[in-house]
N, C-alpha and C positions, 0 to 999 in steps of 0.2 A: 446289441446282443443278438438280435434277430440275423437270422443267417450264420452262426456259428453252429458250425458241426463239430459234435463232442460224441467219441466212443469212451463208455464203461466198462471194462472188464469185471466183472461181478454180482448178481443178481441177489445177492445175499443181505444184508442190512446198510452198508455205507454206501454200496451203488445204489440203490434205487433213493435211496433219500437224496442221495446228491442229485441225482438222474429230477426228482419232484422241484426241487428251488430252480435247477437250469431251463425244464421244461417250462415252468412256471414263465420264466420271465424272456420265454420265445427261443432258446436257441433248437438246433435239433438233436435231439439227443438217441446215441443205438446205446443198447445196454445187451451183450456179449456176456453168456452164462454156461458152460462145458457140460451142466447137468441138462438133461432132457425136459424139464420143468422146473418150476418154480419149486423149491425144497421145501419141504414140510417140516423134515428133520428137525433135529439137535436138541438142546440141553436146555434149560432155565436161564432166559438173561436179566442182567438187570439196569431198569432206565433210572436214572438218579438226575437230581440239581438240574443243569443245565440241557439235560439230555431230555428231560420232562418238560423243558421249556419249548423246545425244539419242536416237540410232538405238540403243542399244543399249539406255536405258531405253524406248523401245517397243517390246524384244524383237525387232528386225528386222535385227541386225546382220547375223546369220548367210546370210538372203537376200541383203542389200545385197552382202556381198563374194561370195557367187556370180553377181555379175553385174558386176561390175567389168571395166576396159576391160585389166587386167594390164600396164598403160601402164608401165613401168621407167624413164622419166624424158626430161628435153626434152636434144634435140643441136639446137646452131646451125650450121646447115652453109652452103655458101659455093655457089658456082653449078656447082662440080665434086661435089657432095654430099660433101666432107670437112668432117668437122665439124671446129668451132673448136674449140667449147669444149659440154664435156657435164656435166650436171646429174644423176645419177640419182634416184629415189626415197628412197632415204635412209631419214629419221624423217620425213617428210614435212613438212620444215619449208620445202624449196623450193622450186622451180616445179610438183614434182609431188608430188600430196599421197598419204596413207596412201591414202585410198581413191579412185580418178577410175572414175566411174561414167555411163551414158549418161545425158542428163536424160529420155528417156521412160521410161526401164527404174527409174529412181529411183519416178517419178511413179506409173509403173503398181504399183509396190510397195505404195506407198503407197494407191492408191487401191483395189487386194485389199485392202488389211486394213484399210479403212474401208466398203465397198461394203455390208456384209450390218447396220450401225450407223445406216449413212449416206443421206439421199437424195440422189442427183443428179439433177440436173436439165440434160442437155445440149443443145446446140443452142438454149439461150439467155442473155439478158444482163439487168442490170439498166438500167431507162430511166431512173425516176425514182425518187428517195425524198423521202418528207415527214414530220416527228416529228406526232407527237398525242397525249395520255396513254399515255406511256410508252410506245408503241411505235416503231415505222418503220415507216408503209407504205410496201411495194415493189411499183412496175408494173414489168410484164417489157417487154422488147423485141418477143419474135416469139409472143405472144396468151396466153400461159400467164396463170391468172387474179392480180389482186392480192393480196395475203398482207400480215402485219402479223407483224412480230420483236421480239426485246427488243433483238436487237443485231444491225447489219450488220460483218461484217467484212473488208474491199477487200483480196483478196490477186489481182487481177487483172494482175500486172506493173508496169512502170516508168510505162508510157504508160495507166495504171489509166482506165478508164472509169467505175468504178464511185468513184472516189477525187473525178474531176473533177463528177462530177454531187452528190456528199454534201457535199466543201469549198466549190463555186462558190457553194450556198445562202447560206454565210456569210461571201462575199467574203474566202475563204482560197486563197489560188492557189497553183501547183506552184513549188516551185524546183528547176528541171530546170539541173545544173553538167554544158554541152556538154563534153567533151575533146577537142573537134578530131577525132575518130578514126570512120570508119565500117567496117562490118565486113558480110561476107555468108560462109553456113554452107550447108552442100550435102554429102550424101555421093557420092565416086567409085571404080570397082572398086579391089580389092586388085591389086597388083603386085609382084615381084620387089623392089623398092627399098624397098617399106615394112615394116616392122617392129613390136616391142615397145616401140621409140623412139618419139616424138613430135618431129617435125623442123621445125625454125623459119628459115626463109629469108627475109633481106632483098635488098629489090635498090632501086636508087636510083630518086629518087622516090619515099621516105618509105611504098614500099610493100613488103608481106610476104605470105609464105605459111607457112600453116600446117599440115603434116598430123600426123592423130592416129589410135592406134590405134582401135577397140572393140572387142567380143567375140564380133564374127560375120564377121571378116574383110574389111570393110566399110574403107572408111578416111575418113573425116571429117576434109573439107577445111576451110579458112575464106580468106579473102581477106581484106586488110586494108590501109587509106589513111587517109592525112592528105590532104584535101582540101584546096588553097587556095584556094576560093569555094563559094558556099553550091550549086553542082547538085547535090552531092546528094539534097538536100532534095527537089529537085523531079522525080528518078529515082525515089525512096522513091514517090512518087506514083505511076508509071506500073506497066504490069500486065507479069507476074514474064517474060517475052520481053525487053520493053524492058528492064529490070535485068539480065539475062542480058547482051545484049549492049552494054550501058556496061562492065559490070565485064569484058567480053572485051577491050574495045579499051583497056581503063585493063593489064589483066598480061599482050596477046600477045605483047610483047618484055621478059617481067621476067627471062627464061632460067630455071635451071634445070630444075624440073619444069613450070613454067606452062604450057607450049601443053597435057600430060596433063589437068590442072586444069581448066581452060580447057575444054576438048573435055568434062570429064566433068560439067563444070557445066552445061552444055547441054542434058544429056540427063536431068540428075536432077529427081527431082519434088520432093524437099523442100526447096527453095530458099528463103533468105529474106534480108533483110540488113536492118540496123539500124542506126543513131546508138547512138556510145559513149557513153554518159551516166552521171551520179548524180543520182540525188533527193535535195534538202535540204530539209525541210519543217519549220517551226518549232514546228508539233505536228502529233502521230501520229494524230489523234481529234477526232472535231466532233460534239456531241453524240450517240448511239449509234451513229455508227459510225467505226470503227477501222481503221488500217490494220495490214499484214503484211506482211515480205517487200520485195521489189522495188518494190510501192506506196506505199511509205515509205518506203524508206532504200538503195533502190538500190547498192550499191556499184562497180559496172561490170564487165566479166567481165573487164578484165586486173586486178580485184585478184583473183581467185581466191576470193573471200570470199563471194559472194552467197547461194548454196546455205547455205555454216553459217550465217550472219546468218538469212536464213530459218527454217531450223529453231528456231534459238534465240530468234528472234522468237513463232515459232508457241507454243513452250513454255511461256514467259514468260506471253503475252497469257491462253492458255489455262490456265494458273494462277493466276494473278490475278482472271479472271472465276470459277474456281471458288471460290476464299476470300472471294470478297466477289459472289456472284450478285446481291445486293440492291442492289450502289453500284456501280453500274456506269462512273459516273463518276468514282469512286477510283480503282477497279481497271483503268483506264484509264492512269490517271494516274501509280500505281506503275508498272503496264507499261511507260511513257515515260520513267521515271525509270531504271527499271534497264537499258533497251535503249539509249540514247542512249550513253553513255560505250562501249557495245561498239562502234555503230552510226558512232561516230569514229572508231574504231581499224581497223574493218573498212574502210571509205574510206580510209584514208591511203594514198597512193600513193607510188612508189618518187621519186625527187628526178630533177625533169626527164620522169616518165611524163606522157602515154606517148610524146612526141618522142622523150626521150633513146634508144627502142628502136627510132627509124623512121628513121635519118638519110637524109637528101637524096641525097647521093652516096654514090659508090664507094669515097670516100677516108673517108668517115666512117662505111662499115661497116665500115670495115677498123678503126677507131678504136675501133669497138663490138669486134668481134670479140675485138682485143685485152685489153680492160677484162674480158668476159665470160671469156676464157681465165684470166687473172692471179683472178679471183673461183672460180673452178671448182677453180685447182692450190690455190689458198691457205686453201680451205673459209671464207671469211670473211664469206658469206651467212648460217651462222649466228647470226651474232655483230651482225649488224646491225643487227638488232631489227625496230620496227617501221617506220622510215626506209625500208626496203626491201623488207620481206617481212611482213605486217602477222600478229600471232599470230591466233592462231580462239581464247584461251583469255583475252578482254580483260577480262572480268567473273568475280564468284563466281557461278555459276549454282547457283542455289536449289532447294531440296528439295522438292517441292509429292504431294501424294494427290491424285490419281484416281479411284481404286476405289470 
């Protein structure tokens, strides 16, 4: 393994974990990030089953739950903030997992204890790659000079840049599965009303709020629509004012907390919003370079699942390129073999997601309401397997050295 040069495109959670098991066991690893630092940003993720194992074979459990958002579980509440129906923590088998943690507080964990291993390289991206005796040359985006890998590995996100320029060579294209659903994330002050809860409001017109704890009394909002035509596509486009105020004039009458929302998304800096999406790709790999994470197998952020799939992703790949440094297109190839059957189970959505949780009217959040109530008294989200609540433990995850 020693003497393998491996670039990462991605600085965000599946690069640097993969980036810690390769470092680990000698090869040299650059890890390639377009942001000018390490992110701080984003939303509440969550580590589940095998994702938890993950973290605790690279000795970082112990960090990870001191930074934990100590979220106690989701309440769906109504426009007078009484909740319907409440979910807590539990075993973390439901809405809220064992551990819900910030995603830059994850990331930045992760990238201390790869940093003194590892090179990063920020504030650029990959332009182009081309194979040639057995390497990959990579040109960068903003002048850093060309370089040659044994291996690229695209853990750049859903909307991978680095995935679209290594697949398009080979007339391999994305399967992006739209869900109807767009979503924008912003934090707004703490206040009287929020809590250790994470509180989920519908209001008709297939739209929702979300707030959630973290760990710094911060509260982490989210906005959330089913569009029935494609503007948002073309809001996505405009510069983050103009998105500010669509999404004011889409929740100024959703009631309850929304005009607070509303007002504090205005003034926040870390704004951003997205298409709900999964990636379906019919393979993981195009000659040496591989994908990780979100660049591959997306599973959307209402399954809750993307962070562990990540992780496990990372692990996987990064032990497979250790036992076979030399076949890289084997150890590719097992990779994809043994990620796929998880990579289903972590996409599988609940029946009718994510309509069934946006209804249109008033009369059918009362309908929701109901259903969510009779599931909360009856504990029967246990039992429902992966139909509803998709496990984090879908595979045997393998044994692999490091050291």
């Amino acid at each position: 393994m020693a003497g393998l040069e491996v670039l990462i495109s991605g600085a965000g959670i599946a690069g640097p974990a993969t980036a810690f098991f390769l470092a680990k066991a000698g090869a040299k690893v650059t890890v390639v990030e377009r942001a000018p630092e390490p992110r701080t940003g984003g939303q509440n993720v969550d580590v589940r089953g095998h994702g938890l194992t993950i973290i605790r074979r690279m000795g970082l459990e112990e960090t990870v739950r001191s930074k934990t958002t100590h979220e106690k579980g989701l309440r769906f509440v109504d426009a007078r903030d009484i909740a319907r129906a409440e979910f807590p923590i539990d075993d973390g088998q439901g809405f809220t997992s064992d551990i819900e943690i910030m995603r830059g507080d994850l990331g930045l964990i992760l990238y201390e204890a790869t940093r003194d291993k590892v090179q990063y390289m920020f504030g650029e991206n990959v332009k182009a790659t081309s194979e040639r005796s057995e390497k990959v040359e990579v040109e960068f985006e903003n002048g850093s000079p060309t370089r040659s890998f044994d291996v690229v590995i695209a853990a750049d996100g859903w909307s991978s840049t680095t995935r679209r320029v290594a697949f398009d060579s080979n007339k391999t294209h994305d399967s992006l599965k739209d869900l109807g659903q767009w979503a924008a994330w912003f934090r707004i002050p703490h206040q009287q009303s929020d809590s250790d809860w994470a509180r989920w409001y519908n209001a008709p017109g297939k739209r929702m709020i979300l707030l959630r704890p973290d760990n710094a009394r911060i509260t982490r909002a989210s906005l959330w629509v089913m569009p029935s035509d494609d503007q948002m596509d073309k809001v996505a486009k405009q510069d983050v004012q103009e998105q500010k105020a669509y999404w004011s004039e889409l929740f100024h009458d959703a009631g309850w907390e929304a005009k607070r929302v509303v007002e504090g998304m205005q003034q926040a800096g870390d704004f951003y919003m997205q298409k709900i999406a999964q990636v379906s790709l019919p393979r993981f790999s195009s000659g040496r370079t591989v994908l990780v994470g979100d660049a591959g197998y997306c599973p959307s952020p209402i399954t809750g699942m993307g962070t562990t799939a990540a992780l496990v992703g990372a692990y996987i790949l990064a032990g497979e390129l250790v036992q076979r440094p030399k076949e890289i297109g084997e150890a590719f190839r097992v990779y994809e073999d043994r990620m796929k059957p998880f990579v289903k189970t972590a996409q599988k959505l609940a029946p009718g997601a994510p309509s069934m949780a946006n209804p249109q009217t008033q009369w059918g959040i009362q309908i929701l309401h109901c259903f969510l109530g009779f599931i909360a008294w009856s504990g029967i989200l246990k039992w429902m397997g992966p139909s509803f609540n998709p496990p984090a433990t879908g595979i045997e995850l393998p044994e692999y050295t490091f050291a």
